[in-house]
Residue, then its C-alpha position, 0 to 999 in steps of 0.5 A: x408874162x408881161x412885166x408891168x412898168x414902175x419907177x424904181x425909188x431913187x433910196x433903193x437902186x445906186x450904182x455905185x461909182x467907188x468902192x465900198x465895204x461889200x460891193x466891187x468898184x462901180x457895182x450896181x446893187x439896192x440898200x436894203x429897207x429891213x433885213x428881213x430875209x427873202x428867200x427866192x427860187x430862180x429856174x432858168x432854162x439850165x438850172x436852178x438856184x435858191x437864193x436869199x437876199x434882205x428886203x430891198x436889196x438886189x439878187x442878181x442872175x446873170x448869163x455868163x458872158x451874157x445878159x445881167x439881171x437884178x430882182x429887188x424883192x420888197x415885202x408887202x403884206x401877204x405878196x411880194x414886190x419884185x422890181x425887175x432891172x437890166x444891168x449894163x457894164x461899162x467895157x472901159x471902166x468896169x462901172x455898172x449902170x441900171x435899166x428898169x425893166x418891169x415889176x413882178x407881184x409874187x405870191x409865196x409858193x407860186x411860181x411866175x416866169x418872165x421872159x427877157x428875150x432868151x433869157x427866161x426866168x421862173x420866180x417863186x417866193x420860198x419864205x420870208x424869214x426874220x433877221x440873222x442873228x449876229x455872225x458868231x466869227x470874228x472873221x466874217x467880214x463885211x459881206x453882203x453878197x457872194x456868188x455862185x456860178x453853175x450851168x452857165x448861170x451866175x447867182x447872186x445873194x446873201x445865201x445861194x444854194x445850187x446844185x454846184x454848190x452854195x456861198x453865204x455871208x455870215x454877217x447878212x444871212x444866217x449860214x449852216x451851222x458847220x460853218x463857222x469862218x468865212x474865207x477871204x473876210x467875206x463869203x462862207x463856200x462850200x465843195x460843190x455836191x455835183x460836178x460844176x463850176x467853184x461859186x465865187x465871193x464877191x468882196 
């Protein structure tokens, strides 16, 4: 698929040049518009993952070692928006900066596939679902994304489900109800049902 060219609203895309409360140091990331929950599914060519993320904030897939992609779902009536971004690290610093790269238009159900280069991916919007209802753990901390890592893929969001197993943070996303404290004041992880790599929070 073609991606179609857009100019990303300077309100929804930072990168971030210090740390803050639930992102790493220079982490680029999207304040969401509403926390509305959007729930994603990701193919690549090694797996799959189903990740959730709020309303304008950014879910990323990433190559390990490799190439970094960030989707910003916004919701727009019966379709949603999906800006498309390549994220650069800085090999000194650390920092992460931004380039738009296009704009997906999904409908609920349907599966879309862009091609970047080697790394294609298959979008479909899954549901859409209302806010979380408050963290019931004293210990949730401020976590906005975790991350898992699988097939030589790294997902991030507020909720990732894989086959390698899946993080969530309590205080964005509603988590599974077994779950009732969140490690390391961030994101609630999981044993993984198959054999794969251990998912990752991100603090």
């Amino acid at each position: 698929m073609t991606l179609r060219s857009l100019v990303v609203p300077a309100f929804l895309l930072v990168s971030l040049g210090a740390s803050s409360t639930s992102q790493l140091p220079g982490q680029a990331f999207s304040r969401p518009v509403s926390s509305d929950r959007i729930v994603l599914q990701l193919q690549t060519e090694d797996g799959e993952a189903t990740v959730t993320v709020l309303n304008g904030a950014m879910a990323r897939v990433e190559q390990v070692d490799g190439e970094r992609i960030g989707l910003i779902p916004l919701l727009h009536g019966n379709h949603v928006g999906v800006s498309v971004v390549s994220i650069s690290r800085d090999s000194v610093t650390g920092a992460e900066g931004v380039r738009q790269l296009g704009m997906l238009t999904l409908t609920e159900g349907r599966p879309t596939t862009m091609s970047l280069g080697a790394f294609p991916v298959t979008v479909t919007w899954v549901d859409t679902q209302p806010p979380a209802p408050p963290a019931n753990s004293a210990s949730a901390g401020p976590c906005t994304t975790c991350c898992v890592s699988c097939g030589g893929y790294n997902y991030c969001g507020c909720r990732v489900v894989t086959d390698c197993g899946d993080c969530c943070c309590p205080t964005t996303c509603a988590c599974p109800g077994s779950v009732t404290a969140a490690p390391a004041g961030c994101a609630v992880q999981r044993p993984s049902r198959n054999q794969g790599e251990r998912p990752d929070a991100t603090s």
